[in-house]
C-alpha positions as CSV (number, residue, x, y, z in Angstrom):
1,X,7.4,-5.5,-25.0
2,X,8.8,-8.6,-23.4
3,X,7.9,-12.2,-22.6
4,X,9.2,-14.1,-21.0
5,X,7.9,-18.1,-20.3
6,X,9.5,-21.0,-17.6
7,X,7.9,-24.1,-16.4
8,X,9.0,-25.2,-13.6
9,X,8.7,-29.2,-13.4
10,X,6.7,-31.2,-10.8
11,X,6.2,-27.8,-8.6
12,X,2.2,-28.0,-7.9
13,X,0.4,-25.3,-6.2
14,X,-3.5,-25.2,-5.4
15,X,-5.6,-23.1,-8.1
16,X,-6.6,-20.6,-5.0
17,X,-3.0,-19.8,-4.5
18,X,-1.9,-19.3,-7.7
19,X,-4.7,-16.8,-9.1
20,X,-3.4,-15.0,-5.9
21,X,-0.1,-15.0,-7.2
22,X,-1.0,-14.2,-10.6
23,X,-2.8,-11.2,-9.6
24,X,0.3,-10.1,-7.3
25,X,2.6,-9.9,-10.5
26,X,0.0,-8.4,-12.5
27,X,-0.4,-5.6,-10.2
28,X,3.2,-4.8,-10.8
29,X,3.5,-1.5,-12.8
30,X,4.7,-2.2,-16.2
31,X,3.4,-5.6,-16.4
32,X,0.7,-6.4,-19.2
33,X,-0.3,-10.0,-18.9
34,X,0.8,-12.7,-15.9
35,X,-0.6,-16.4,-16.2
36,X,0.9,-18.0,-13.3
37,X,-0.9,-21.6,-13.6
38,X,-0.5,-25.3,-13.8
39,X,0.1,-26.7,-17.1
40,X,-3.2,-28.4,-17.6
41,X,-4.8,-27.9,-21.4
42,X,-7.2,-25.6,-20.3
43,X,-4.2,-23.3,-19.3
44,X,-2.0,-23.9,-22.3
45,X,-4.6,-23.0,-24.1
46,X,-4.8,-20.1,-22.3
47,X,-1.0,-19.3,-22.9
48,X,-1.8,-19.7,-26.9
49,X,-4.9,-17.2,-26.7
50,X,-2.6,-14.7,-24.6
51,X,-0.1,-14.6,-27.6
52,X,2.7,-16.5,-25.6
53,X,4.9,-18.9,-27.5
54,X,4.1,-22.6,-27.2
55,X,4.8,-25.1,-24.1
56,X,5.8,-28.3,-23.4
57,X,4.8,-27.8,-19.9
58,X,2.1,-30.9,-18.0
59,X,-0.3,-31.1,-15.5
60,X,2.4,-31.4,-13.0
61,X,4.2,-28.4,-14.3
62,X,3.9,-24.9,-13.1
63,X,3.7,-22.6,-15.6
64,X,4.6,-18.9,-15.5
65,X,4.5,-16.7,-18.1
66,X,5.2,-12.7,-18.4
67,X,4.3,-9.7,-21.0
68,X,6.1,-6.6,-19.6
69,X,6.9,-3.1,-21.0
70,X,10.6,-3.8,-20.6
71,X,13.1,-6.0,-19.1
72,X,13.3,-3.8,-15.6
73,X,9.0,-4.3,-14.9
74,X,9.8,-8.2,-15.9
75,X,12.9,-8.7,-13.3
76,X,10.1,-6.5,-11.1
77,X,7.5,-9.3,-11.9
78,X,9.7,-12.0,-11.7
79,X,10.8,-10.4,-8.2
80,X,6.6,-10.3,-6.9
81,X,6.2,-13.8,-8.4
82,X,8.8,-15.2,-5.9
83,X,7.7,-13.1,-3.0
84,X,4.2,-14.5,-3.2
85,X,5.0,-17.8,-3.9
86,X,7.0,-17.7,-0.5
87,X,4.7,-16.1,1.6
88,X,3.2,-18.5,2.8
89,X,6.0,-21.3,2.9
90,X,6.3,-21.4,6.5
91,X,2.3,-22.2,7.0
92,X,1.5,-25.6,8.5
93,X,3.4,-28.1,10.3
94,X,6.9,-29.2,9.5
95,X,7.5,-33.5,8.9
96,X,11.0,-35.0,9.4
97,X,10.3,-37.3,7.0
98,X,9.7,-35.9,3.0
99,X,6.4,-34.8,2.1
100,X,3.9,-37.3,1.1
101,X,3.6,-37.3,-2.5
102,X,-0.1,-39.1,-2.3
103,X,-3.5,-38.5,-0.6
104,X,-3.0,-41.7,1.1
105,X,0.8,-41.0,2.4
106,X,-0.4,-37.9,3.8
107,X,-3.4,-39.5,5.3
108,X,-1.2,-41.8,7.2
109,X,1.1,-39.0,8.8
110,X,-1.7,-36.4,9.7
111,X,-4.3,-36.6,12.4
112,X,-7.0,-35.0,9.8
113,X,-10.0,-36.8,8.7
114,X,-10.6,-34.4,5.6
115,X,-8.8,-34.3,2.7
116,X,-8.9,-30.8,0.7
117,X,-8.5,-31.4,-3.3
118,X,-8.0,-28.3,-5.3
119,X,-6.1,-30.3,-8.5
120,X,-7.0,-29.1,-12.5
121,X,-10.8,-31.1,-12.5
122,X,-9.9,-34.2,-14.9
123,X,-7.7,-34.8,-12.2
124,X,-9.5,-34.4,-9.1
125,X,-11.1,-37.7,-9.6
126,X,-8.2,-39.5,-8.3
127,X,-7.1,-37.7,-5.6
128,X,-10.3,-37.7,-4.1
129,X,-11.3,-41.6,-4.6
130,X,-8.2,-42.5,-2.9
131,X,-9.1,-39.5,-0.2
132,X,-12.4,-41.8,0.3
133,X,-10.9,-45.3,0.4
134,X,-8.1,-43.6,3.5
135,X,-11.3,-42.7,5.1
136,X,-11.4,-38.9,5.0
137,X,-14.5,-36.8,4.2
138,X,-13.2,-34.8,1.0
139,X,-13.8,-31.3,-0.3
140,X,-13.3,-30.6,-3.8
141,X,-12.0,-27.4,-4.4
142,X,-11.7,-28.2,-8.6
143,X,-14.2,-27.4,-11.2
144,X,-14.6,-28.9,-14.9
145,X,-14.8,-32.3,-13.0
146,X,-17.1,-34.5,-15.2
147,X,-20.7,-34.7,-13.4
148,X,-19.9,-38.8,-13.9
149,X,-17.3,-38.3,-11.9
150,X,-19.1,-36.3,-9.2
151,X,-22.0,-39.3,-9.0
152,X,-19.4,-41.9,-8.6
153,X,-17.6,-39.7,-6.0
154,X,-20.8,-39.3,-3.9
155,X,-21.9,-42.6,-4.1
156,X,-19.1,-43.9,-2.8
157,X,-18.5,-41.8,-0.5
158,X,-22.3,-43.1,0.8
159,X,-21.0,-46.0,0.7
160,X,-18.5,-45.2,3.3
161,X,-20.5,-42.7,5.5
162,X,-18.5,-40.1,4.4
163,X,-18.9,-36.2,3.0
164,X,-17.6,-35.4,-0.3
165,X,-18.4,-31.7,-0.6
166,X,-18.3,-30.8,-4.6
167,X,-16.8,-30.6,-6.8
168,X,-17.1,-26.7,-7.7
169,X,-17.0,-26.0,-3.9
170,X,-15.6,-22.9,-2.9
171,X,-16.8,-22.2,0.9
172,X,-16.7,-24.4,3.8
173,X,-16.3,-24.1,7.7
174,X,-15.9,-27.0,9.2
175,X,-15.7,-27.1,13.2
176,X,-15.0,-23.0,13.0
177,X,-12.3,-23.9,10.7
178,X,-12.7,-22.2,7.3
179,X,-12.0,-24.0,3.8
180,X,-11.8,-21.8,0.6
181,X,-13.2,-18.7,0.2
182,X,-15.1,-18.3,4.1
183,X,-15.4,-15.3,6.4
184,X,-14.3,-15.3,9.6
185,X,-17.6,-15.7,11.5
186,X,-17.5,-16.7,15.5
187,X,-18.6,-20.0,16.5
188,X,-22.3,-21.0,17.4
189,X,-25.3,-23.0,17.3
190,X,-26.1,-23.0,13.5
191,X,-25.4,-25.7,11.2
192,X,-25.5,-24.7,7.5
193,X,-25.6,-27.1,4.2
194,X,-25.4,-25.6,0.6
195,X,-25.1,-25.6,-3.0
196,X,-23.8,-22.0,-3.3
197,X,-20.4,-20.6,-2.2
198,X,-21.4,-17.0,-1.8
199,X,-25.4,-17.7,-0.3
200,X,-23.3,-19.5,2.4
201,X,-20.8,-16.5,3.0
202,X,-24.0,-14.0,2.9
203,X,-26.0,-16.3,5.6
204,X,-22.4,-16.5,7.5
205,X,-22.0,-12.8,7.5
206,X,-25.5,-11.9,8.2
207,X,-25.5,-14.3,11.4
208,X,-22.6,-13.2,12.7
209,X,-24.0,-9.3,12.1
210,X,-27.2,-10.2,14.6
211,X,-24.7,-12.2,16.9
212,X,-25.4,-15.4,16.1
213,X,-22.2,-18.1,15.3
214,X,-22.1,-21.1,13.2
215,X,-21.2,-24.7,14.0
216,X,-20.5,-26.2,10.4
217,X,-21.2,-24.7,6.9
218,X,-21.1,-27.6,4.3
219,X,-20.8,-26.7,0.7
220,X,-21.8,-29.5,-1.5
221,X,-20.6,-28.4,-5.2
222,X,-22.8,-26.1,-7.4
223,X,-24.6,-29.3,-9.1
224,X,-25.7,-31.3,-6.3
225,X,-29.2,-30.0,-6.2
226,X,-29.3,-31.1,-10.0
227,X,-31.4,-33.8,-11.2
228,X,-28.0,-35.9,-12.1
229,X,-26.7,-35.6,-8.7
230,X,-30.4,-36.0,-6.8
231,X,-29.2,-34.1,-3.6
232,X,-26.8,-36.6,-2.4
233,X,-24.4,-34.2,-0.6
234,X,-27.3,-32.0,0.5
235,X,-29.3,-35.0,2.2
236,X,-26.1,-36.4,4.3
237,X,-25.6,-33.0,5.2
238,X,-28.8,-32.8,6.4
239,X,-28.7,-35.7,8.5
240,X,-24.8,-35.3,9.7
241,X,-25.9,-31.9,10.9
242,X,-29.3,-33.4,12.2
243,X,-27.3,-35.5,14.7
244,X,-24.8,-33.3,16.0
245,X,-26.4,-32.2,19.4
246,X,-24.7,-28.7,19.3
247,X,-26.6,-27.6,15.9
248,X,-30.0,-25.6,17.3
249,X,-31.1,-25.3,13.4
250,X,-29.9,-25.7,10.1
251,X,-30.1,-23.9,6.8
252,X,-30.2,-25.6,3.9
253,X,-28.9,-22.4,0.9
254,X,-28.9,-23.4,-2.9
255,X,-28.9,-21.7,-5.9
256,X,-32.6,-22.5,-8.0
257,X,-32.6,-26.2,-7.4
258,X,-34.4,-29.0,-9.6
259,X,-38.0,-29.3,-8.5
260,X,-37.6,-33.4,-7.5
261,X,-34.3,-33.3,-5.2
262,X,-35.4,-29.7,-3.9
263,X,-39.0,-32.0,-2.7
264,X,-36.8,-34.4,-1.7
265,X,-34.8,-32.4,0.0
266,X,-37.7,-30.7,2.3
267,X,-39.2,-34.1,3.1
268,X,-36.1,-35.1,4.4
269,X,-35.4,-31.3,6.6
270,X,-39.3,-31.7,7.7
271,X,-38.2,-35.7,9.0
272,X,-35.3,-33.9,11.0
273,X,-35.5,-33.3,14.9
274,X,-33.8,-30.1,14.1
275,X,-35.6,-27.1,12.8
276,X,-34.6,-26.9,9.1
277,X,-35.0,-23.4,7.0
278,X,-35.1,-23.8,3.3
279,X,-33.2,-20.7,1.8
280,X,-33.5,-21.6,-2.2
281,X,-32.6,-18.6,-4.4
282,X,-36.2,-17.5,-6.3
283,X,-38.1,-19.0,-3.4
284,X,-37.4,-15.4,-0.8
285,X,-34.4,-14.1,-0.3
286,X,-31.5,-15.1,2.1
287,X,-32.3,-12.1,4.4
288,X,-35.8,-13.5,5.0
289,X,-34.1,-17.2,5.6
290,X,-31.4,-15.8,7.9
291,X,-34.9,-13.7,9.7
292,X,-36.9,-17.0,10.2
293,X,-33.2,-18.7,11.9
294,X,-33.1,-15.5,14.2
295,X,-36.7,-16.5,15.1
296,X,-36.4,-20.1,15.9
297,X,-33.7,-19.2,17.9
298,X,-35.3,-16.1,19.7
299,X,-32.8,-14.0,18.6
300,X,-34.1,-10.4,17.4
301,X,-33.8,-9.7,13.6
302,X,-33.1,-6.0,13.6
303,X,-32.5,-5.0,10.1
304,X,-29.1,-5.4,8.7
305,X,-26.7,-2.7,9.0
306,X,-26.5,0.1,5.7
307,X,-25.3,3.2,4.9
308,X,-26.7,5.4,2.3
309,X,-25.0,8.1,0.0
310,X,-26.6,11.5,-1.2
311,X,-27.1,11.7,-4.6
312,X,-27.9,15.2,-5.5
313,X,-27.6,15.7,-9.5
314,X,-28.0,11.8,-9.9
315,X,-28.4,10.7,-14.2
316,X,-31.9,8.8,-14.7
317,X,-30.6,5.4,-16.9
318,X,-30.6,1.8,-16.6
319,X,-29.6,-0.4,-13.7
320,X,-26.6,-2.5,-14.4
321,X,-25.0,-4.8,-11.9
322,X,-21.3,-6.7,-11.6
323,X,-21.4,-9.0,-9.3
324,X,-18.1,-11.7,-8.3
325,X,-21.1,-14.1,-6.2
326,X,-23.1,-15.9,-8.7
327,X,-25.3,-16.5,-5.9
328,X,-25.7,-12.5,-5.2
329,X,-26.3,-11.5,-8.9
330,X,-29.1,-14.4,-8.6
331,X,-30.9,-13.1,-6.0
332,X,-30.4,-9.4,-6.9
333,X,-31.7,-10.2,-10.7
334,X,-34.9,-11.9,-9.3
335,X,-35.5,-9.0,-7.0
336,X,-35.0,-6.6,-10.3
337,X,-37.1,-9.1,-12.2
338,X,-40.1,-8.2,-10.3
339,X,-39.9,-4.4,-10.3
340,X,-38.5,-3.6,-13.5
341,X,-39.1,-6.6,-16.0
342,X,-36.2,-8.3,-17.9
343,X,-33.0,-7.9,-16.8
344,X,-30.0,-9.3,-19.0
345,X,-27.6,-11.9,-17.9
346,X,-24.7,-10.7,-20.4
347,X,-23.9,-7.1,-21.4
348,X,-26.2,-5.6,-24.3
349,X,-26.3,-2.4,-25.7
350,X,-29.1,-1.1,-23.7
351,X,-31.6,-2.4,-21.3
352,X,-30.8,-3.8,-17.0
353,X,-27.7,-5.9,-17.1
354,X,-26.5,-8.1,-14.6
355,X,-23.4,-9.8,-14.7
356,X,-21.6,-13.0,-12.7
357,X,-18.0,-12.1,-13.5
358,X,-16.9,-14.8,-11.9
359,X,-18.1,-17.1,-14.4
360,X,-15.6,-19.0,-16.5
361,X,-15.9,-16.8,-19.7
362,X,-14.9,-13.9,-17.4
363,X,-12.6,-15.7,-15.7
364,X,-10.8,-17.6,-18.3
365,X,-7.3,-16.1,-18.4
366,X,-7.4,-14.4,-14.9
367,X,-7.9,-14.7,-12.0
368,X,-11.4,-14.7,-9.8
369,X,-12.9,-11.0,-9.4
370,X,-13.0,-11.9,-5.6
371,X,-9.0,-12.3,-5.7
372,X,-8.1,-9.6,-7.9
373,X,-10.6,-6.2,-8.8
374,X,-9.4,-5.2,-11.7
375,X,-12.1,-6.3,-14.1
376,X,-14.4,-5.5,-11.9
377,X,-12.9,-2.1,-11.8
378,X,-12.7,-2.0,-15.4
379,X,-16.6,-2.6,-15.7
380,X,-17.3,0.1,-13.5
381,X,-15.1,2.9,-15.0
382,X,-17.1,1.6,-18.1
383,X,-20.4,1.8,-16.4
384,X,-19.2,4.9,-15.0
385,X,-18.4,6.6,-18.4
386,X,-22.0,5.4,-20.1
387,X,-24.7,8.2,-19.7
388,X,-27.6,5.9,-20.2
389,X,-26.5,3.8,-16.8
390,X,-28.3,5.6,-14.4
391,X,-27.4,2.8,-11.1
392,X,-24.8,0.9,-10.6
393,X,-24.6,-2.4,-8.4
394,X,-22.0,-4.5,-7.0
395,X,-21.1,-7.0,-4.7
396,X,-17.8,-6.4,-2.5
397,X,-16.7,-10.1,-1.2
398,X,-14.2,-10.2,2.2
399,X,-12.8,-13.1,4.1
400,X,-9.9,-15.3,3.7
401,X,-8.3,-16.1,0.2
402,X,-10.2,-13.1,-1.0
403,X,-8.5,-9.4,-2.6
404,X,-6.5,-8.0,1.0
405,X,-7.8,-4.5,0.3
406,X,-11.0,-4.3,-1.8
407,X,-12.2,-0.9,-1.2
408,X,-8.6,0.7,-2.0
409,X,-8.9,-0.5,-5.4
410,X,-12.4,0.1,-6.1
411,X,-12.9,3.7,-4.2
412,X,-11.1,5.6,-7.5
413,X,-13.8,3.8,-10.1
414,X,-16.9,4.8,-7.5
415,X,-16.0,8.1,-6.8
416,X,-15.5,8.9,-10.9
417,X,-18.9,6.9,-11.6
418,X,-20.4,8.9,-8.7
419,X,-18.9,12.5,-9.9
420,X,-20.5,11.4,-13.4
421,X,-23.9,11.4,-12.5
422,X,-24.3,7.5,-11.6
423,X,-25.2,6.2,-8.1
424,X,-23.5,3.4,-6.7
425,X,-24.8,1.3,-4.5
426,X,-22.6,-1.8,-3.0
427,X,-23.6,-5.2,-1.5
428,X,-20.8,-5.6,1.2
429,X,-20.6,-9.5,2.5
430,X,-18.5,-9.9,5.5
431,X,-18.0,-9.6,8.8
432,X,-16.2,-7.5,11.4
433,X,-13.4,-10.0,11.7
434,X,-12.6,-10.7,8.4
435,X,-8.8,-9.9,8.0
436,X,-9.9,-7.0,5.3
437,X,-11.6,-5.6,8.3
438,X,-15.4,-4.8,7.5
439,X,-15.5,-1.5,9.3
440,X,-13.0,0.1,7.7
441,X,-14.0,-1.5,3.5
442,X,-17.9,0.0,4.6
443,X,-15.9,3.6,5.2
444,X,-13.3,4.1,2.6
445,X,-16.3,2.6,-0.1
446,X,-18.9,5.4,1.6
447,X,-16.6,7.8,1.6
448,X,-16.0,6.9,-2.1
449,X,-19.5,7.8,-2.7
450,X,-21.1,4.3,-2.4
451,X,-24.0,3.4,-0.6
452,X,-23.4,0.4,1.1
453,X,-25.6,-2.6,2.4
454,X,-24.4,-5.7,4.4
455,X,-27.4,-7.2,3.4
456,X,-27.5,-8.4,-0.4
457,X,-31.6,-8.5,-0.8
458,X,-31.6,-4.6,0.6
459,X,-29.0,-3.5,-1.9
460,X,-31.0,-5.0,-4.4
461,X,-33.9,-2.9,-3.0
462,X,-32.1,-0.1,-3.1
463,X,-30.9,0.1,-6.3
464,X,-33.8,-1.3,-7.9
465,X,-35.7,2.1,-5.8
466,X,-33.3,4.3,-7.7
467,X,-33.6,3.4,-11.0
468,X,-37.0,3.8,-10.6
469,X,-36.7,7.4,-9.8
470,X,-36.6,6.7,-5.9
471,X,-34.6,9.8,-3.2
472,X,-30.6,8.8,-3.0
């Protein structure tokens, strides 16, 4: 075996990009173990628990490090590592002048009026202050940013009349323009505000699917719906939205939300000229939420497309569920909830289990499961392989920034989980103009075995109907 560790001084790229590239030289045959990352103490940490020797390497730093079989799969992981990091070098606009080193700098050369901060979170503070007082709107990519930080950040921003959406925020569109992780979703008369990154993508995707476009999807950070941050983001989305004469109705989407801000929060949609639709995880799903925006905007709600797999020979077991969209395992563990009683939020040795492995203890030396399938394959061969899992149910997440080929890496796992008694039933959020194109991820994963839903709530339903015993 061998390592091999460089940091490479003041080179900064944005946490997105590098869990891309990490998964790209991971994926390279004979290589064990790539951290591509920046030198922040979360990640040398990281490099310590991963058996790498020490760094001197700082926040600033980029940090790669390498565990291959032998020195021809590391020159071959060395080799993706460049490739990716160049991909994309010729994206965005070239300056005569050298690039701005500050938020401010930058503010001064661009014609932009956001500012987009993905910087380790103890650091995102900063950035995004001085974002504020240049007079952009900020969105905060970063997480582990201290909720103090977040209140200050949101006051001021107020202050100011402008947005600061997080931090912890994944998802944005912004004027058709996505931020993050967002689908590609055609442009229209619905306005969108929320405190979950994949509820936003599911409403997104299930518009677009009944032919209706959005205007503006707002994330506001995971906490903002918290009693310590009272709704700040949410309200001024409400009423930046509220006063933009091409919004026809907005959503407001959060995961389970304190019970104060979330009555705050409807007193101020019910004060709005435009029709306002609460879609709170617990509280219906977002199928029913997306239903009552068709409806105020006279728009049929046919049922979301699915399609269903024979099982014949299926295993009776337990229902166990992976899920990459905290938001989606959420709503598909309250939908379980009711029909068959506890369901687990960690693995256990027997009994429903669902799982959110994209959160931190999951994530924490890798990269997200929406980026890069391999735990999420992992878990399913594992599910796969235990006889007293009778249904398995995941979540398959497209768009941009997201795995280029989901399906191709996940068809091998269903069709051996399938073949070994299990059905598989998949939750497939995207739309048909996503660059992994939908069509083609809803064939290769049916033809895989899968049944597949675009609708998040109906595979729910559907799995839920299995494990009780319900027809494949």
């Amino acid at each position: 075996m061998t390592d091999h560790v460089e940091v490479r001084r003041r080179t900064y790229h944005d946490s997105v990009r590098l869990m891309q590239v990490s998964a790209a030289v991971q994926a390279v045959a004979g290589v064990e173990t790539a951290l591509v990352a920046m030198g922040t103490d979360l990640n040398l940490g990281l490099l310590a628990d991963l058996g790498f020797v020490p760094s001197d390497a700082g926040p600033d730093d980029m940090l790669v490090a390498i565990r291959a079989a032998d020195d021809e799969a590391l020159q071959a992981g060395l080799a993706a590592l460049e490739a990716a990091l160049v991909a994309r070098a010729g994206d965005g606009a070239t300056l005569d002048a050298p690039a701005p080193r500050t938020v401010a700098g930058a503010a001064r050369l661009a014609d932009a009026s956001l500012a987009l901060v993905s910087v380790p979170g103890p650091h995102a503070f900063v950035e995004a202050a001085e974002a504020l007082d240049a007079g952009l709107h900020v969105m905060i990519f970063s997480d582990n940013v201290p909720v103090a930080h977040e209140q200050i950040l949101k006051r001021r921003g107020g202050e100011r009349g402008l947005l600061v959406m997080g931090p912890d925020c994944g998802t944005a569109i912004v004027s058709g323009v996505g931020l993050g992780f967002a689908n590609s979703v055609m442009p229209g008369p619905v306005g969108i505000v929320g405190a979950s990154g994949t509820g936003i993508q599911q409403v997104c995707c299930l518009l677009d699917a009944a032919g209706v476009g959005v205007r503006h999807a707002l994330g506001t950070g995971s906490r903002d719906l918290s009693a310590a941050v009272g709704g700040a983001a949410t309200l001024q989305g409400l009423d930046a939205l509220d006063r933009d004469p091409a919004v026809e109705v907005i959503v407001v989407v959060s995961k389970p939300p304190d019970h104060e801000v979330a009555e705050r929060v409807r007193a101020a949609a019910a004060a709005c000229d435009t029709p306002a639709v609460m879609a709170f995880i617990g509280e219906g799903t977002l199928h029913d939420a997306v239903s009552r925006v068709l409806d105020v905007l006279g728009v049929p709600a046919d049922e979301p497309a699915s399609w269903t797999a024979p099982a014949p020979g299926r295993r009776s077991g337990t229902l166990r569920g992976l899920f990459s969209g905290g938001t989606h395992r959420g709503e598909a563990a309250a939908l379980a909830a009711q029909a068959l009683g506890e369901v687990a939020g960690r693995f256990t040795a027997d009994g429903h289990v669902m799982v959110d492995l994209g959160d931190d203890e999951y994530t924490r030396g890798r990269p997200h499961p929406m980026i890069d399938q391999r735990l999420l394959v992992h878990h399913l061969e594992e599910a796969g392989n235990d006889p007293s899992v009778g249904v398995i149910l995941l979540d398959v997440v497209l768009g941009y920034g997201a795995h280029p080929d989901p399906a191709d890496a996940l068809a091998p796992a269903i069709a051996g989980a399938v073949a070994a008694g299990a059905a598989v039933v998949v939750s497939l959020c995207g739309t048909a103009t996503d660059p992994q194109g939908r069509d083609a991820q809803v064939a290769a994963l049916h033809d895989a075995g899968a049944s597949v839903f675009l609708s998040n709530a109906a595979a729910a339903r559907h799995a839920v109907s299995l494990t009780k015993g319900g027809a494949g």
